[in-house]
KEGU-505131 format. One record per residue (C-alpha): x, y, z; residue in one letter. Coordinates in Angstrom, 3 decimals. Example, Ala and Ser with C-alpha at 12.3 -4.5 7.8 and 13.67 -1.06 7.14 Angstrom:
% KEGU-505131
KOLRO_east_north_up_type
KOLRO_12.300_-4.500_7.800_A
KOLRO_13.670_-1.060_7.140_S
This chain:
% KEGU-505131
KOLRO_east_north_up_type
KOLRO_0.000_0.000_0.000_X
KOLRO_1.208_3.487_-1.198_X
KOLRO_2.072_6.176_1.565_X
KOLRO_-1.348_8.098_1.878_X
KOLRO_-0.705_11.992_1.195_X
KOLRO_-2.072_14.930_3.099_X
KOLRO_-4.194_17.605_1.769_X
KOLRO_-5.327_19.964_5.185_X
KOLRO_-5.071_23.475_5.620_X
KOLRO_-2.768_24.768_8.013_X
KOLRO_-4.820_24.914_11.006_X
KOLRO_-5.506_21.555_10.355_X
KOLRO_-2.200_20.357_9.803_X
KOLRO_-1.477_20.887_13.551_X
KOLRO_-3.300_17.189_14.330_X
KOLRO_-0.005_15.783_12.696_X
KOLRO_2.198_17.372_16.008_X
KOLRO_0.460_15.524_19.085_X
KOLRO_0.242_12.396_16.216_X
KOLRO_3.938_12.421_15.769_X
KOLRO_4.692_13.232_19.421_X
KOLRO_2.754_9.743_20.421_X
KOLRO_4.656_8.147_17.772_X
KOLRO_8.136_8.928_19.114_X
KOLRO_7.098_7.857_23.011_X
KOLRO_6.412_4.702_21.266_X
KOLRO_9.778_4.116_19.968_X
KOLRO_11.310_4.668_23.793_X
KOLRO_12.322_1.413_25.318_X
KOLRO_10.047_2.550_28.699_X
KOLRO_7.351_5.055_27.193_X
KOLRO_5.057_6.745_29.444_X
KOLRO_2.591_6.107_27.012_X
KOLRO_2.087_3.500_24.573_X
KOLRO_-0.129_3.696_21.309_X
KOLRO_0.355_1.460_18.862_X
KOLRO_-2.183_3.243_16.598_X
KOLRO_-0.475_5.956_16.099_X
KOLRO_2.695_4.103_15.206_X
KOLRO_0.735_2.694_12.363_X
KOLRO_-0.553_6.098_11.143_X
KOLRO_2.585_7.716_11.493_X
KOLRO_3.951_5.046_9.264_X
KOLRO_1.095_4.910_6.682_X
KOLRO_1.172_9.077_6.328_X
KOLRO_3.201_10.700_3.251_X
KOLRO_4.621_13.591_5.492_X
KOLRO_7.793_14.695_6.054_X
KOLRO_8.032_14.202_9.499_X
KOLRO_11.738_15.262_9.795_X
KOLRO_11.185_18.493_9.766_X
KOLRO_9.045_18.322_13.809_X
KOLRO_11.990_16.475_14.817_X
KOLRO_14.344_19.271_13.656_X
KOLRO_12.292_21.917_14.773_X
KOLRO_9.789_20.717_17.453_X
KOLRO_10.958_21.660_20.937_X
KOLRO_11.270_18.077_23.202_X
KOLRO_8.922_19.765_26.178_X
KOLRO_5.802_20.003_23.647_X
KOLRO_6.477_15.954_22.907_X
KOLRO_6.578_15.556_26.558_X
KOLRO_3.379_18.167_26.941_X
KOLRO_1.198_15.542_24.401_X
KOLRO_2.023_13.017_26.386_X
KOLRO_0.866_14.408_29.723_X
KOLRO_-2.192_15.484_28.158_X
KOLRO_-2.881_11.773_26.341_X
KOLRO_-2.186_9.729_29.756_X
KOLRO_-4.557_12.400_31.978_X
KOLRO_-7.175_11.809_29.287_X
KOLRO_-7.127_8.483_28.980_X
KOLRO_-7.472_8.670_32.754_X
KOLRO_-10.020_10.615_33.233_X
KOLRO_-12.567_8.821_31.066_X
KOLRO_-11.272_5.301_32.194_X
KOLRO_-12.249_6.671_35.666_X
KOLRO_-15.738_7.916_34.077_X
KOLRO_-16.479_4.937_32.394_X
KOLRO_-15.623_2.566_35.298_X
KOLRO_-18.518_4.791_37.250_X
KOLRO_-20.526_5.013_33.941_X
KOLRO_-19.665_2.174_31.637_X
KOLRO_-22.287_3.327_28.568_X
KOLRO_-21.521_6.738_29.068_X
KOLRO_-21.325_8.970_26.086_X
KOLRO_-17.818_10.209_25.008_X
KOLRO_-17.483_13.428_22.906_X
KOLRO_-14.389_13.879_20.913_X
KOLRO_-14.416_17.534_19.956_X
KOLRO_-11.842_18.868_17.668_X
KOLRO_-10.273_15.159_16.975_X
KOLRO_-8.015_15.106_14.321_X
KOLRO_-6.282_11.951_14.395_X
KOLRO_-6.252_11.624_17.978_X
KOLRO_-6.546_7.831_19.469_X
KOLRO_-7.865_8.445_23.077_X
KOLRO_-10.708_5.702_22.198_X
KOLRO_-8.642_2.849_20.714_X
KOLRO_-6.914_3.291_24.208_X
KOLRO_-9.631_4.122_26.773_X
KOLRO_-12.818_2.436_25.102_X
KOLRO_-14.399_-0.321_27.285_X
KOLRO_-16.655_-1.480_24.446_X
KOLRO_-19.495_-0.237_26.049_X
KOLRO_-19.555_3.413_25.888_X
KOLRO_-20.480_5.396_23.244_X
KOLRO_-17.962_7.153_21.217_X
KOLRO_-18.473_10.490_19.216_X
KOLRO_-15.448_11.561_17.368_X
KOLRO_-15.547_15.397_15.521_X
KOLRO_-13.568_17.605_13.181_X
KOLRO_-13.943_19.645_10.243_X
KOLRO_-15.150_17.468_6.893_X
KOLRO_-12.051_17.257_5.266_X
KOLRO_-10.042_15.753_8.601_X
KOLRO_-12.863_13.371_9.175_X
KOLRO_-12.065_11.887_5.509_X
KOLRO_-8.357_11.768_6.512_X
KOLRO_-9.613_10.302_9.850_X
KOLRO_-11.536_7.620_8.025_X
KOLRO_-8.568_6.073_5.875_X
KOLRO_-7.079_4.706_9.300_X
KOLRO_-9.285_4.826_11.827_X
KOLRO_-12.892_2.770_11.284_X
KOLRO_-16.479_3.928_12.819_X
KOLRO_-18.025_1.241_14.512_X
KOLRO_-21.521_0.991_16.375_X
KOLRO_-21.138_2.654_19.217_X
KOLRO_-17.914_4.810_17.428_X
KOLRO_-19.563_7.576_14.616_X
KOLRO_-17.181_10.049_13.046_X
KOLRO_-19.190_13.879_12.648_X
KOLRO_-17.731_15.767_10.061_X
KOLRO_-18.395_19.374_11.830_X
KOLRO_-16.516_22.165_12.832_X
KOLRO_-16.674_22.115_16.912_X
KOLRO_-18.001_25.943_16.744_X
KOLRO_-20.571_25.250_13.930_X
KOLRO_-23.329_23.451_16.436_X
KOLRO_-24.208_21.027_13.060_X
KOLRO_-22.954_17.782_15.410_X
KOLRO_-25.293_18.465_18.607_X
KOLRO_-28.125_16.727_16.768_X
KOLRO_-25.828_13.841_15.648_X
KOLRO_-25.584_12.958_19.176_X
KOLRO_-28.021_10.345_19.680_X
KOLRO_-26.676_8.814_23.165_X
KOLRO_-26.855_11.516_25.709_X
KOLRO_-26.102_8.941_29.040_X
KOLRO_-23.324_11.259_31.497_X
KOLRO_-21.623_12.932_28.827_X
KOLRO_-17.836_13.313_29.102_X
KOLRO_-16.731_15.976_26.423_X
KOLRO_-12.498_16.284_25.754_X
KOLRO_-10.555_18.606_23.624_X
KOLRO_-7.199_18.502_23.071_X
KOLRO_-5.029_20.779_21.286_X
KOLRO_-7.907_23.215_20.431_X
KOLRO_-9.495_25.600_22.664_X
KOLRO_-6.645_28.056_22.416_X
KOLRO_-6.909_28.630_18.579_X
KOLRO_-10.190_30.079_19.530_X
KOLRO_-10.527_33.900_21.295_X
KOLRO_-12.546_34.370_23.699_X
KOLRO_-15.581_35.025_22.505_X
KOLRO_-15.926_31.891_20.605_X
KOLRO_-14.647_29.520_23.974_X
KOLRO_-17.595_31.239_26.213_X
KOLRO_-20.334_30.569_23.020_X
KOLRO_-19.253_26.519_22.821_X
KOLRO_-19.370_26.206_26.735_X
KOLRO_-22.664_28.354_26.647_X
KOLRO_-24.147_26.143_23.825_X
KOLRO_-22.861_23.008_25.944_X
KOLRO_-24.923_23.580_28.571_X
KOLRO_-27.754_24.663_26.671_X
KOLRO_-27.459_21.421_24.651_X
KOLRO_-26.488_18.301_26.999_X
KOLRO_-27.845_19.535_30.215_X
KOLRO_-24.694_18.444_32.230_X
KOLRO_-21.399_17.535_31.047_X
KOLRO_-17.589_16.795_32.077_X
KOLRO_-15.413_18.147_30.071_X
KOLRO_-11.369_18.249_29.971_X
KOLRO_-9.355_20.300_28.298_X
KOLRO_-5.753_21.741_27.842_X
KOLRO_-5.195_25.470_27.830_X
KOLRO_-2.611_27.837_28.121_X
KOLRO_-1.777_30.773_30.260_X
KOLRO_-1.469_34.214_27.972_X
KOLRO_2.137_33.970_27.730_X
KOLRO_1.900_30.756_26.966_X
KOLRO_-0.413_31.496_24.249_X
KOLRO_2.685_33.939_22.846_X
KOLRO_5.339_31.014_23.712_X
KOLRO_3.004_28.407_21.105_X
KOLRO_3.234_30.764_18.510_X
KOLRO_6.870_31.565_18.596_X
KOLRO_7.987_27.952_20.001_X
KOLRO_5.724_25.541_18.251_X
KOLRO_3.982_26.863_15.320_X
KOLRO_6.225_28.879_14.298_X
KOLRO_9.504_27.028_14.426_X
KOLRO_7.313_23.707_13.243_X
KOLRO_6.392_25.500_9.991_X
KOLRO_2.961_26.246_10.928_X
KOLRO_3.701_29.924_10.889_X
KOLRO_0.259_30.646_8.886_X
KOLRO_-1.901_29.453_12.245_X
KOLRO_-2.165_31.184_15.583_X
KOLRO_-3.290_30.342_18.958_X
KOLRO_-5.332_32.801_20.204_X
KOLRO_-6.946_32.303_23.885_X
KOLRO_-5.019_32.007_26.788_X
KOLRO_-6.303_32.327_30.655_X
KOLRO_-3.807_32.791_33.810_X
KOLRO_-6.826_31.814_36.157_X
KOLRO_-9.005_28.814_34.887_X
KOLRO_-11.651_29.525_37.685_X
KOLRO_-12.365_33.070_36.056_X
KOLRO_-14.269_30.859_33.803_X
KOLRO_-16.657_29.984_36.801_X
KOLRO_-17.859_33.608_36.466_X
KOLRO_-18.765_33.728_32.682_X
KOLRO_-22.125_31.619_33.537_X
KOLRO_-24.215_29.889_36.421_X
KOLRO_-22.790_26.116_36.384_X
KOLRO_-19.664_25.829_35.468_X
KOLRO_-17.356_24.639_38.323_X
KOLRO_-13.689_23.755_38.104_X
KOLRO_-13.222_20.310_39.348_X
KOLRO_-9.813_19.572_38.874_X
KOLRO_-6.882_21.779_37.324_X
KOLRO_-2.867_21.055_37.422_X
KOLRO_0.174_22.062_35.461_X
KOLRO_0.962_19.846_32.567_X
KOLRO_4.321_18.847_34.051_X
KOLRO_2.883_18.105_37.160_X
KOLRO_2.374_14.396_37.395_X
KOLRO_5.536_13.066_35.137_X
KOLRO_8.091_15.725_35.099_X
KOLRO_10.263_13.220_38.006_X
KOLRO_10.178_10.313_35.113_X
KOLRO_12.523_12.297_32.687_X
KOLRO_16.113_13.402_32.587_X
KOLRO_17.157_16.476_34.895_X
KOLRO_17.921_18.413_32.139_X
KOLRO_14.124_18.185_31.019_X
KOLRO_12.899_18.206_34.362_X
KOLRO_14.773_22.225_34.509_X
KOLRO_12.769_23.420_31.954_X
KOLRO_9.025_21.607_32.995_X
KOLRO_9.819_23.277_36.277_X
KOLRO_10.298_26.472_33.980_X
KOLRO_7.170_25.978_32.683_X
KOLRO_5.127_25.088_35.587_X
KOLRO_5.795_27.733_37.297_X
KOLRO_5.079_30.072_34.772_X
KOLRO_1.938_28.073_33.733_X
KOLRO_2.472_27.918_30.761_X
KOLRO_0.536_24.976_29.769_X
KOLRO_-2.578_23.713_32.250_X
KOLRO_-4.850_20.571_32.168_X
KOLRO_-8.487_21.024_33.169_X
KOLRO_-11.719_19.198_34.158_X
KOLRO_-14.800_21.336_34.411_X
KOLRO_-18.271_20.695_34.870_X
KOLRO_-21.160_22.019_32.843_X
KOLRO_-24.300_22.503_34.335_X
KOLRO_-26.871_24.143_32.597_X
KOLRO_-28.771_27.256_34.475_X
């Protein structure tokens, strides 16, 4: 079979980083993380990968990582409370949190713009209880695709901060308005680490042409924007794993911990 080539916009073509990033834990003799999945993509894509590994700096690998393994944790933990649950992958690209985390029982609701949906579909396969929504995550057009509605657990990774503000308080407005009550997890950045992305990941990984544009020094000042939403849970991305790498890594997680840089989130949605 015949390397399959990429046609995405830039925007888009930021799924390939976190992709790639799960693709060289996999190749460590201990990884934190282990997806076989995206081995195989990786492997199957006609990209030029070389280029990330050139450019990409080693703390966003490691910040991927973090945010795959407190995913994948987070819904195991829902789903061993709430086995059918319904699982909303918002903003997926080629992200492969269910062939990881699914118990076979919940239902699984994977979403992205057409066009990476398509990609999506060449190595990834929809199932029964897995349906790929071609949608963009702002658009509403996949709320009504959402047929199981049982304790909704919402993630997004890699994606809230290429939206501004405006757009972030609409989708968690239209949330609430929509399902009720939902968990949700996220990643997000601090506003200089909104300015550190740009300069330190898109730019120098050749994804100049694509900007991240929210960042938030104080996840609970979302608790004001609207009755019911509550912080549940919010840590540094370094956090948990920063004492399983080298020192000279661990020097500049601390770096960016304490500066915030990057953040993991779970939130509850509640609506009024």
């Amino acid at each position: 079979m015949s390397p399959e080539k990429i046609h995405l916009e830039k925007v888009q073509e930021t799924l390939l980083l976190p992709l790639w990033g799960r693709f060289v834990e996999n190749q460590k003799q201990k990884p934190l993380l282990v997806d076989r999945k995206a081995e195989e993509i990786v492997r199957k894509l006609d990209y030029d990968f070389s280029k990330l590994e050139k450019s990409v700096n080693p703390l966003s690998r490691a910040a991927w990582i973090a945010r795959s393994i407190f995913f994948d944790e987070r819904i195991i933990e829902h789903l061993a409370q709430y086995p059918e649950a319904t699982i909303i992958n918002l903003g997926c690209g080629l992200d492969t949190t269910c062939d990881r985390a699914n118990n076979g029982k919940a239902h699984w609701y994977e979403i992205d713009f057409p066009e990476v949906i398509e990609l999506r579909k060449k190595f990834l396969s929809e199932q029964e209880n897995r349906v790929f929504i071609g949608a963009s995550a702002l658009s509403g057009e996949w709320y009504k695709k959402i047929t199981a509605r049982e304790e909704v657990f919402i993630l997004m990774g890699g994606v809230i901060y290429y939206f501004d503000e405006a757009q972030v308080r609409h989708l968690l407005r239209a949330i609430a308005q929509e399902f009720g009550q939902v968990e949700m997890a996220f990643d997000y950045s601090s506003i200089k680490g909104v300015e550190i992305t740009n300069k330190k990941v898109l730019e120098e990984g050749g994804m100049s042409q694509v900007r991240a544009k929210w960042g938030i020094d104080d996840i609970h000042e979302i608790e004001r924007w609207q009755p019911g939403i509550k912080v549940l849970e919010t840590m540094t991305m370094f956090a948990e794993h920063k004492k399983k790498y080298p020192l000279w890594k661990r020097l500049g997680m601390n770096i960016s911990d304490r500066l915030k840089i990057m953040s993991l989130a779970r939130i509850e949605i509640v609506s009024a």
